[in-house]
C-alpha positions, 0 to 999 in steps of 0.5 A, a space after each residue: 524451569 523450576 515452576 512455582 504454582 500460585 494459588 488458582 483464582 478461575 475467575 481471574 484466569 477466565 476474565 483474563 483470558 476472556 480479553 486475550 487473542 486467541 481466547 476471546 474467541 471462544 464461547 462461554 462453555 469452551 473457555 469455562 472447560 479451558 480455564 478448569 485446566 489452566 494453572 498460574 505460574 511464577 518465576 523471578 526476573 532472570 529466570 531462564 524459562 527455555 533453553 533453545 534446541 534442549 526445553 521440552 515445551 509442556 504447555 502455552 505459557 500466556 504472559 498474565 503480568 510482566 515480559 519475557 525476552 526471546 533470544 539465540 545464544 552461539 557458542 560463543 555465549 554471544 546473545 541475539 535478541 529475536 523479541 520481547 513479549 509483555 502482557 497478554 502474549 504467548 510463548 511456547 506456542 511454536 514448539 507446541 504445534 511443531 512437536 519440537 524443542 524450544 526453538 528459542 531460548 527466553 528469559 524473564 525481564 522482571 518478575 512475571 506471571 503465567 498463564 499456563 495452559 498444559 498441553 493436553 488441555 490446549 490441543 484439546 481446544 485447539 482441535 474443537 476451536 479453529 480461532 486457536 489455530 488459526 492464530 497461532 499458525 497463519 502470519 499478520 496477514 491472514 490471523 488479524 488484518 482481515 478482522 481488524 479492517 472490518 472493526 476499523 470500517 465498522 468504527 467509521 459507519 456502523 450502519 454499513 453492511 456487506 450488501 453496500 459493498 459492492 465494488 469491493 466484492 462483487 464480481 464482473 461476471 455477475 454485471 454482464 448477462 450476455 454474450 458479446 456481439 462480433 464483427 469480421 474485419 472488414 466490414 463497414 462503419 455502417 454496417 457496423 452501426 447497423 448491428 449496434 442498433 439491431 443488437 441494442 449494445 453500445 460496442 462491437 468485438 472486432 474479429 479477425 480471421 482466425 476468429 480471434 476478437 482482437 479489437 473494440 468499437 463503441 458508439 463514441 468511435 462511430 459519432 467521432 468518424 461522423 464528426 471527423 468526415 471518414 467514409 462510412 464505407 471504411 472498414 470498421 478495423 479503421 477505427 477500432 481500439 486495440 489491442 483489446 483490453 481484457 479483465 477476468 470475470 472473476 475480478 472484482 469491480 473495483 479492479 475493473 474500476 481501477 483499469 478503466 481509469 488508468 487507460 482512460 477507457 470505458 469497456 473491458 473484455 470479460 475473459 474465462 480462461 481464454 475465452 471472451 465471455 462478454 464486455 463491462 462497461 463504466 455505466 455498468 460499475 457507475 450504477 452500483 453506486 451513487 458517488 463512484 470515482 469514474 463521475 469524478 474522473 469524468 468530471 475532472 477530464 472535462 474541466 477547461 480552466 483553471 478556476 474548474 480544476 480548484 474544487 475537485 480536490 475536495 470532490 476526490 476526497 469525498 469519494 475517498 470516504 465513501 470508499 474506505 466506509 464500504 470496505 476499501 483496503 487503503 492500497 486501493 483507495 490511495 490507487 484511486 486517488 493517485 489516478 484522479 490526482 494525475 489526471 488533474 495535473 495532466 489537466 493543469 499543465 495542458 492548460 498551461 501549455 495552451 497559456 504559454 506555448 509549446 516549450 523550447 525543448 522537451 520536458 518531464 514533470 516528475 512526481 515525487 515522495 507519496 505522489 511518486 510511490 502513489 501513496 498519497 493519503 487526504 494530508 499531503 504536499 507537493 514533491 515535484 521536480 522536472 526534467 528537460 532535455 539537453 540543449 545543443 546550444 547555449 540560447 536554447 539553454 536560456 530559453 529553456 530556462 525562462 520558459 520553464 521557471 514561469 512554467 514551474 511556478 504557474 503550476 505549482 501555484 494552481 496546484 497550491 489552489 487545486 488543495 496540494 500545500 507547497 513543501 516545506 523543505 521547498 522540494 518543488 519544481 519552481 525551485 531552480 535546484 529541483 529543475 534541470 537538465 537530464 544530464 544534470 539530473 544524471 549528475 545529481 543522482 551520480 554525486 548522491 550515489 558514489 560520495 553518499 554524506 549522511 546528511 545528503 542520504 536522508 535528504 535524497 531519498 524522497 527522489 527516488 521515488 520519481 516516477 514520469 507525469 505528464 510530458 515526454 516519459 522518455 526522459 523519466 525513464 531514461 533517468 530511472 534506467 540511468 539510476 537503477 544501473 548506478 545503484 546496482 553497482 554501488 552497494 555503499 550507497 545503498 549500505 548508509 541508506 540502510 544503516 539510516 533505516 535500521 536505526 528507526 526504531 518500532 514505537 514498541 516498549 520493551 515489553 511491546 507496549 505502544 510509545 507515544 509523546 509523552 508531552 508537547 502538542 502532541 502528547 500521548 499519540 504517535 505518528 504514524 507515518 514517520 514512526 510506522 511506515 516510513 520503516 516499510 517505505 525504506 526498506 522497500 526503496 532500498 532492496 528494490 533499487 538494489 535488485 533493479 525493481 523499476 516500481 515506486 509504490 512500496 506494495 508493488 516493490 515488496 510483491 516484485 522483491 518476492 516474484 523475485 526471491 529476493 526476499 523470503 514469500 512470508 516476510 514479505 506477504 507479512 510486511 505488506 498486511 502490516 504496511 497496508 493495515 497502517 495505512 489503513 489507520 492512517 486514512 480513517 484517523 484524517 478522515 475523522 478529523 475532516 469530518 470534525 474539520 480539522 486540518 488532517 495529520 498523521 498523529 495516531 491516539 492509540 487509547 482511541 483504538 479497539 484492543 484487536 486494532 491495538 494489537 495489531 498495530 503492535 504485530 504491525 510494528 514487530 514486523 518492522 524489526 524483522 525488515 531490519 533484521 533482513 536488512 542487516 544481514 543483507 548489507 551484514 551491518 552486523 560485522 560494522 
């Protein structure tokens, strides 16, 4: 590269860099000692500034006005594009900290101004200003999300302050101050309650022999023998609960929280190693907070009519809010709101059951979409369908057929009052189509899979997010062993699903600017959900139906696809910081329209966003295109 120095502005280069990732995070005197280096630098659109494997890189070229494209070229002279980078990016920066020649060749897209900062000077800072480093070295995950999270949830409540964070950051270990209170097999319920009472504890460990607490008592447990008239002579092992559910002290309490709900139980074993140190009980985390979601799964669980169920909607997005406002990762709280929304389905359709009867056969409802991937935000629809067992004989058949309609449609109407508007494309269980036998939902899948159309590709996707509601699980999992033996063994399939997800392009400009509506409704935002992780979503489907992965939720198939090295560690710890942070952004946005009582969508205004959240979001969608990448030549899409 032939360089052409411009005259030296330090003031431009200052404010320049004083608005530019990494060194905006320097202070006064350091960037004054860097900019006395800096040099500005020139060159024409089309000037090949890096030839890969031959440029020796001399110093951190930072793109001031313009773009640069980053590209391999084979021997053939056949160019693969790697990225483009426009105004405020770097290029360079690998090679430096490597020691190494270009790793890729770059060329300017249009006449461009640089920033060049000499590699002396720029080692220099870097040694005294760990913020550089760190930058450049460490993925999505760990350079920005972390500082972009704290601006996001400082933006939504600016008198918070670390100390209100507690369910986030304060561990087990720090609620429980005593040890736990053990009792042999063998003893009695009374002498059992005694022990409670001598003790002043509201649990019991159960030992075994060998000296091993292998069970749990409560006070519950006790009052319950009383009610049901057991002796209370019998040994205590008669009404214990086992096994004995452990957490790690080390965990934090929100992932107590998260267990308790999910088992619907309310002590844990608190382990350090393998021994058990003590027990946290749901009073204990409930005290931490005023509005803590076990209130409201408590209060959901003792509903018994329909009419009871209506408002709790609102009550879990409440609590939603308080969650995001204290430091929640969106992946937590949609887990969050996952739990209590089965739990109110689960109660919905008990109280159908008691209406109508028991069923003619044994059924399943499925959850599908973001309900099945647990991904459920504060503006979301039903997709549900179900699945009931083969009937031997043909008026068993009808039965189930009648049962069943008036069964669907009753559910999907509270659930409509619950606050879950009915689909648009009507992919719900009252939906004759979407409510079948196991066989016939075998056949569904087998007729998507071995003869995939375009069309039915795209429209069946959302069903492979199935997982198991209340009903017989037995069926959901018999289908979903049914479908993932099936899509193993079809990689064609599979093939048009990835094709139809490399063709979603990032809303990224060719010099990495965000793209919105440019006119309509919703002019000048973008949506995020289809733009931005929808990407994320099929990708994971894909590869994880193509290597067996039983999950649904999209970060629980990405972490398996890396325990099981089907995909690179950094791709995919990249791709979940960038799914995880979109959602993120996704969640704050609906919750500021509840708050000014509009309906919640999912259309992003970036001009709303601080220049760090911008600048990750743009980091966030450049991942998508390595997904891409990945899925390319997985499926060699290339060579179509």
């Amino acid at each position: 590269m032939a360089e052409q120095h411009a005259p030296i502005d330090r003031d431009l280069i200052r404010e320049f860099l004083q608005a530019t990732l990494p060194f905006s995070e320097l202070d006064a005197g350091a960037l004054d000692r860097l900019v006395r280096h800096c040099l500005i630098d020139f060159q024409p659109a089309g000037t090949r500034i890096f030839i890969r494997n031959v440029t020796e890189i001399d110093g951190l070229l930072v793109i001031q006005k313009g773009g640069v494209k980053l590209f391999v070229q084979d021997e053939a002279g056949q160019i693969t594009l790697a990225d483009f980078r426009g105004e405020g990016a770097c290029v360079g920066a690998m090679a430096l900290f490597q020691n190494a020649k270009a790793s890729l060749s770059a060329e300017t897209v249009e006449d461009t101004f640089f920033v060049k900062i000499p590699k002396d000077a720029f080692f220099e800072a870097a040694g005294a200003n760990p913020a550089i480093p760190r930058f450049f070295l460490k993925t999505l995950s760990e350079t920005f999300t972390t500082k972009a999270f704290t601006e996001i949830r400082q933006r939504r409540n600016e008198s918070s302050d670390d100390s209100n964070l507690y369910l986030f950051s304060l561990k087990v270990g720090s609620l429980v101050e005593r040890a736990p209170v053990t009792v042999p097999f063998g003893m009695s319920i009374q002498d059992a309650a005694q022990v409670m009472i001598r003790h002043s504890v509201g649990s019991l460990l159960i030992q075994e022999q060998t000296g091993k607490p292998c069970g749990i008592i409560t006070d519950i447990d006790i009052r319950k023998s009383v009610a049901l008239g057991l002796s209370m002579l019998a040994p205590v092992e008669t009404i214990m609960s086992a096994p004995l559910e452990t957490i790690a002290e080390t965990a934090v309490c929100f992932d107590a929280l998260v267990s308790m709900m999910a088992k619907n139980i309310h002590h844990l074993a608190m382990t350090s190693g393998e021994e058990i140190t003590g027990v946290i009980t749901s009073h204990d985390i409930m005290l931490l907070q005023g509005r803590s979601p076990l209130a409201v799964f408590r209060e959901v669980s003792t509903r018994n009519t329909y009419e009871g169920l209506y408002p709790m909607r609102a009550k879990t997005c409440r609590v939603a809010r308080t969650l995001v406002e204290e430091g929640g990762r969106a992946g937590n709280i949609t887990r969050i709101l996952s739990i209590i929304n089965d739990l109110m389905l689960n109660r919905l359709l008990e109280l159908l059951l008691k209406e109508l009867g028991p069923p003619p056969v044994k059924f399943c409802w499925l959850v599908m979409g973001s309900e099945g991937r647990r991904e459920q935000t504060f503006a979301t629809d039903q997709d549900n369908a179900l699945v009931y067992a083969d009937c031997s004989v043909d008026y068993l058949q009808r039965a189930a057929e009648v049962y069943f309609e008036a069964f669907t449609q009753r559910a999907v109407e509270h659930l409509v009052r619950c606050g879950f508007p009915r689909c648009p494309g009507d992919m719900m269980a009252s939906n004759p189509k979407w409510r079948k036998p196991l066989s016939a939902w075998k056949d569904t899948f087998d007729h998507w899979i071995a003869a995939p159309e375009p069309k039915e590709v795209l429209h069946s996707t959302i069903f492979f997010d199935f997982r198991g509601g209340p009903g017989d699980s037995s069926l959901a999992e018999e289908l979903r062993s049914h479908i993932t033996g099936r899509c193993a063994a079809n990689d064609i399939f599979l093939r048009h699903m990835a094709v139809d997800c490399v063709q979603a392009r990032p809303p990224l400009s060719f010099f990495n600017n965000i793209v919105v509506e440019k006119n309509g409704e919703h002019k000048n935002t973008l949506d995020i959900k289809t733009r931005g992780l929808l990407p994320f979503m099929d990708f994971a489907r894909i590869m994880a139906l193509r290597h067996g992965i039983r999950q649904t939720s999209t970060l629980e198939r990405l972490d398996q696809l890396k325990a099981g090295g089907h995909i690179p560690n950094d791709l995919a710890q990249e791709a979940m910081a960038a799914f995880e942070f979109l959602q993120q952004i996704r969640l704050v946005h609906q919750m500021d329209m509840l708050d000014r009582n509009l309906e919640p969508n999912n259309h992003i205004d970036p001009a709303q966003l601080s220049a760090l959240e911008k600048r990750t979001m743009r980091d966030a969608f450049g991942a998508v295109t390595k997904l891409q990448s990945h899925l390319k030549e997985a499926f060699r899409l290339q060579m179509a």
